[in-house]
N, C-alpha and C positions, 0 to 999 in steps of 0.2 A: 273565748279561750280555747276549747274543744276544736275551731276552724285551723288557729292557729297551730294547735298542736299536731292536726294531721298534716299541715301545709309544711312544720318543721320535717314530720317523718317522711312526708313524698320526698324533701328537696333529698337525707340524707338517702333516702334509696336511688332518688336518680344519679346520684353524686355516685354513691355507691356502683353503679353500675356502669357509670361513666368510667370509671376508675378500671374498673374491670376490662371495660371493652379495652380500654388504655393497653393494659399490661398484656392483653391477651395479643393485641395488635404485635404490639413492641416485640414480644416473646415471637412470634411467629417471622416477624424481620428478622431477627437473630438468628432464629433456626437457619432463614432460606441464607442468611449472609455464611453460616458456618459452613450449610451444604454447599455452597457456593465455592467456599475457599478451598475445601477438601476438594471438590468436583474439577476445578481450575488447576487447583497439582495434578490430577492425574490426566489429563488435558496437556498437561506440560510435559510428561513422560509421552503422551502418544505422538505431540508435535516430533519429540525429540528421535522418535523411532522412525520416522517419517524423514527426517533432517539427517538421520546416520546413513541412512540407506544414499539418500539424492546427493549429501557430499560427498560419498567416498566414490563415488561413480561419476562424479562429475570432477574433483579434481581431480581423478585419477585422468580424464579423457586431458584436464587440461594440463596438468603435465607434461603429456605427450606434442601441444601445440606449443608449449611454453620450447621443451627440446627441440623442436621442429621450424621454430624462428618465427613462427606465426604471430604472436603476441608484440616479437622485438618490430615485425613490419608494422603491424598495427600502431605501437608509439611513433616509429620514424614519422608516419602519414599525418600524428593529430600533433606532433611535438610544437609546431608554429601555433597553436589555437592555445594549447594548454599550458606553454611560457607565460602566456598573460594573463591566464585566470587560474593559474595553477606555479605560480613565480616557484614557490617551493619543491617542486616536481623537476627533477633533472630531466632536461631533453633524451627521448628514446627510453624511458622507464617502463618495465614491465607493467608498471600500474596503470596505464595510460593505455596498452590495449586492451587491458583486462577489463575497464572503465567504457569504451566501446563498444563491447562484446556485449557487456551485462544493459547499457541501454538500448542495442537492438535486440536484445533478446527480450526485455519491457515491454519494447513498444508492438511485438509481433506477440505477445501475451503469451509468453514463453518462461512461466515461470520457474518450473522445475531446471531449467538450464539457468535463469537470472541469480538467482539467489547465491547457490554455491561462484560460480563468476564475480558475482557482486563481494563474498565474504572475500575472496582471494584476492581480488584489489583494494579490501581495505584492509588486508593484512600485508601487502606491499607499501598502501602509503605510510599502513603504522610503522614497517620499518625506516621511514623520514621524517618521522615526530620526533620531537628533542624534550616533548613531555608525555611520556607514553600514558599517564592516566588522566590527561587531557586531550581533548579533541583538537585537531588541527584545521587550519582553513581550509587545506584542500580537503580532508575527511570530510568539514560540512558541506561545503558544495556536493561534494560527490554524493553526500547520506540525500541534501535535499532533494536533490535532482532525482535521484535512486526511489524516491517515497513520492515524488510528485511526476511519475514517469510518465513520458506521451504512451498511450493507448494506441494502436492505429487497429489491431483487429482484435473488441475483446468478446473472443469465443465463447468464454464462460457464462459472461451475459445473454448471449443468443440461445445456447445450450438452458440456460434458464425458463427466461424465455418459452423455449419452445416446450420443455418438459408439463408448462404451466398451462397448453394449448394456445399461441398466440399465432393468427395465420400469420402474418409478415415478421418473423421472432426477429428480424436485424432493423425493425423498424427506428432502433435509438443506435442506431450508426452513429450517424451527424451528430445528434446532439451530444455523445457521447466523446466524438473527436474533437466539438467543439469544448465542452468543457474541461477537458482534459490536455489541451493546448491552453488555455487560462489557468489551469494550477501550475504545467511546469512553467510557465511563463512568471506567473506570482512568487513562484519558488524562486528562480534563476534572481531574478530583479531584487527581493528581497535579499536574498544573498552579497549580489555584487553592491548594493547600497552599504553594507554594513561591514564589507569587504575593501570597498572603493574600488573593484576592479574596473579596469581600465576599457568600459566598454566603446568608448568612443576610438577605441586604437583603431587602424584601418585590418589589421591582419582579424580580428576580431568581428568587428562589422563585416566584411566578405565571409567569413564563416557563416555568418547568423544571417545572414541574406543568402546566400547559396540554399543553407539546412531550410527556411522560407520554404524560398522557391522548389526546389525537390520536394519539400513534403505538398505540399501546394496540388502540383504536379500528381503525386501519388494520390492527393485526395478526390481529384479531379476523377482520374482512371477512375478508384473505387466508387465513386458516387455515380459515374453510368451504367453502372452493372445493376442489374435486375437485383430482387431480395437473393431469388433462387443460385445467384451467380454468387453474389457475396456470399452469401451462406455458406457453397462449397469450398469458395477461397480459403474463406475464414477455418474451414474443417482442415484442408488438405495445406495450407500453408505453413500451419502449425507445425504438424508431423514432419513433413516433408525439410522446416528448418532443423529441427531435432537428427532426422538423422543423416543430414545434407552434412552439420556441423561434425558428426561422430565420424561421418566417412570422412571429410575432411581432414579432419586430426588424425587418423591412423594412416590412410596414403600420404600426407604429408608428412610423418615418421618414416616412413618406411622411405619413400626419395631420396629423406635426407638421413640415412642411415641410425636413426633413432633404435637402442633397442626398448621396442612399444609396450612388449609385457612389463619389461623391468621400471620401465617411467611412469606405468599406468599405479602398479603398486604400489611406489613410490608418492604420487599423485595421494590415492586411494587412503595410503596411513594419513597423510596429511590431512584429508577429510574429518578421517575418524578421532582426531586430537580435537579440530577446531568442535567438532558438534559434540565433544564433552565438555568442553570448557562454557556452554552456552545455556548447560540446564538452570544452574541459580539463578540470570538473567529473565527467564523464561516464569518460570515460578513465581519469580517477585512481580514482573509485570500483569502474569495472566492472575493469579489473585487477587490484585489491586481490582483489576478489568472486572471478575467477577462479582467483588465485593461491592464496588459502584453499584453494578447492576442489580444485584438483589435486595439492597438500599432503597430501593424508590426512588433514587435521587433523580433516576430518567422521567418517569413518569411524571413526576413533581416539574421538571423543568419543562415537557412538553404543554404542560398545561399552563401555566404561568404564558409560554411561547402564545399559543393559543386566544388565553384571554388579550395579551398586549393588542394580537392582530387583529381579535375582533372590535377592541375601541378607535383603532385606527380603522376601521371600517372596508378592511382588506381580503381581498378572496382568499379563503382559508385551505383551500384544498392542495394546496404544500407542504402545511402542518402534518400530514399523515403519514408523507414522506418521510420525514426527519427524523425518526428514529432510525434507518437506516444512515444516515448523515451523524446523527451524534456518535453510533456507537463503532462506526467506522476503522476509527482513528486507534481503537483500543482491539479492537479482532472483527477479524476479517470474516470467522462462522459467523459471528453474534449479527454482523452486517446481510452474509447473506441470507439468515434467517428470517431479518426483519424485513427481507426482500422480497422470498415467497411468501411472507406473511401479507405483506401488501399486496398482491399479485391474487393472491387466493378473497383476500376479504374484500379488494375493490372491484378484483374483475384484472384481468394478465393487460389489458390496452386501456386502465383507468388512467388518468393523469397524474394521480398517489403513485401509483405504480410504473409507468413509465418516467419519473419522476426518480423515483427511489432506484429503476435503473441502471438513469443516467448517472445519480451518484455514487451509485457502487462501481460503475466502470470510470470512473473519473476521480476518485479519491483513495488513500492508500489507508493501511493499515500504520499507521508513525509510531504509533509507540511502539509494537510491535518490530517493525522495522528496527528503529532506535535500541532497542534489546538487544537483537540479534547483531546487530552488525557493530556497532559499539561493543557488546559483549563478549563477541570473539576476541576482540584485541585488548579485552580490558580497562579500555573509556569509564572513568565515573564523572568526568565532568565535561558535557556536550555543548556548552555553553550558549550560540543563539542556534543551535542546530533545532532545538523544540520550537522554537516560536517563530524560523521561518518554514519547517516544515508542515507545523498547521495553520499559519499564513497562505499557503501553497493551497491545504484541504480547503481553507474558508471562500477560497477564491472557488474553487472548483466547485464546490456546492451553490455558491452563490450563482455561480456561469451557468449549472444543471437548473438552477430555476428560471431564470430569464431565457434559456433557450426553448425548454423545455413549453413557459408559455409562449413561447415566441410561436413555434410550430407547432405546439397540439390544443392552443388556446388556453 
């Protein structure tokens, strides 16, 4: 009776304590979820200071190219490609150079110019929406393609990289351009499936085999160049677009008798509208973003990831990566945090870590994206724009592991 009765009182103290650890747990998620959602608003204030400053400077420059006819050349050149995958886009519309601008300014990893570029053609095609708080087909195409852009030099990543000590820091070149051709490719194809566009046209197919062969071409050039050569490229290419572009747009006013100060301000207010209309956007996403994360729900799902691959009986040293891969899609710090984080705890030339790389320069931020650019024009309903732009991500991460073992085992 005496056995019994102590064996009643251990169960209710361990019960007891179990209970405890319980609540002490739970209360401590809570805390980090609340500091999390406070810490995510003001995160949302800094993006936004950050965003005041690069649109009112950058529409202002492109007002002066819009004056200057640069823009209207730009549509004439892509109006036969973009009749067929863009039917609802008038030939020779503003939005159509502005849409060229902002993917070569992607793909040369030029973001400080993509962005504001980018928000200004999707606030040309919103004025060709006929339901402005719906997303339109040409706005999805443009969003997915815009969030699953070609990479050709991403600086950032070597600048990583090299911060971390790595001798060859442009070592995930390739696999980075390789992956990063398989999202916008997944993106583009998912789209035109669920679009029907008309890829089998002829004017269409000669676009997409030309863009091929020239990038092709370009990949060619950059992969005989030494690390030492690309690296400088990649340094000097940068800038050198930036302000190639700026002298650009002010001699090309002044030729064509633009007055420059009077359009640049002009340009400039316009900035400063779009990037207040984008803080509620901003706030609602990056909170959600943080609340996840201090949830556990990452941790929880990497481990779950983990055990599957271990009964499949599969090389696990991917799994280490993919926290940079999950959290991608929701911000772009939290990714590249989880980048030096790999980089420092495997070693800068581990395979977690080149790995983790490759998918940071191969995959976008979407929701993110999807906030901002939706947001400006007041979009609430994006319709298959979320699920083929992370369609777009799954490809790209999936292309960063098979290439990834492809070349470094």
């Amino acid at each position: 009776m005496l056995n019994i009765l102590w064996l009643s009182f251990f169960l209710l103290a361990a019960g007891s304590a179990a209970w405890r650890w319980v609540i002490m747990h739970e209360a401590t998620v809570f805390v980090a979820m609340i500091d999390s959602l406070f810490a995510m608003a003001k995160l949302s204030v800094d993006v936004m200071l950050l965003l005041f400053g690069t649109l009112t400077l950058w529409l202002g420059f492109l007002r002066i190219a819009e004056k200057a006819g640069l823009v209207d050349l730009l549509s004439r050149w892509l109006s036969p490609l973009f009749q067929r995958l863009m039917p609802e886009v008038p030939p020779g519309h503003p939005a159509l150079g502005l849409i060229t601008m902002n993917f070569t300014a992607n793909a040369l990893g030029l973001d400080n110019a993509a962005t504001p570029i980018g928000l200004k053609a999707m606030r040309e095609l919103q004025s060709l929406n006929p339901a402005p708080e719906v997303a339109s087909n040409a706005q999805i195409l443009f969003l997915v393609l815009n969030a699953s852009s070609l990479t050709l030099l991403p600086v950032s990543i070597f600048m990583y990289r090299a911060q971390q000590g790595a001798a060859n820091p442009t070592l995930v070149f390739l696999p980075i351009l390789l992956a990063t051709m398989a999202s916008t490719l997944a993106g583009f194809l998912s789209v035109a499936v669920v679009q029907r566009l008309p890829l089998r046209n002829p004017t269409v197919l000669g676009w997409l085999l030309s863009g091929v062969l020239l990038l092709g071409g370009f990949i060619a050039v950059l992969y005989s160049l030494s690390s030492a050569a690309l690296a400088a490229l990649s340094a000097v290419l940068g800038n050198a677009m930036l302000f190639g572009l700026i002298l650009l747009f002010i001699l090309a006013g002044a030729w064509r008798r633009v007055p420059v100060y009077e359009a640049f301000v002009e340009g400039a207010r316009e900035g400063f509208e779009v990037a207040k209309n984008l803080l509620p956007y901003l706030v609602a996403m990056l909170c959600a973003v943080g609340m996840l994360r201090a949830s556990g729900a990452l941790d929880l799902l990497l481990g779950l990831i983990r055990s599957g691959v271990d009964v499949l009986g599969w090389d696990t040293r991917f799994v280490d990566a993919l926290p940079t891969a999950l959290v991608k899609p929701f911000s772009g710090s939290a990714a590249r945090a989880m980048l030096i984080e790999a980089m420092s705890t495997h070693g800068v030339d581990s395979f977690p870590a080149l790995l983790a790389a490759t998918v940071q320069g191969s995959t976008e931020t979407t929701f993110y994206v999807l906030a901002v650019y939706f947001g400006a024009v007041g979009i609430q309903r994006a319709r298959h724009a979320v699920v083929c732009a992370l369609l777009a991500d799954l490809a790209g991460v999936l292309a960063s592991i098979g290439v990834c073992y492809w070349l470094f085992g």
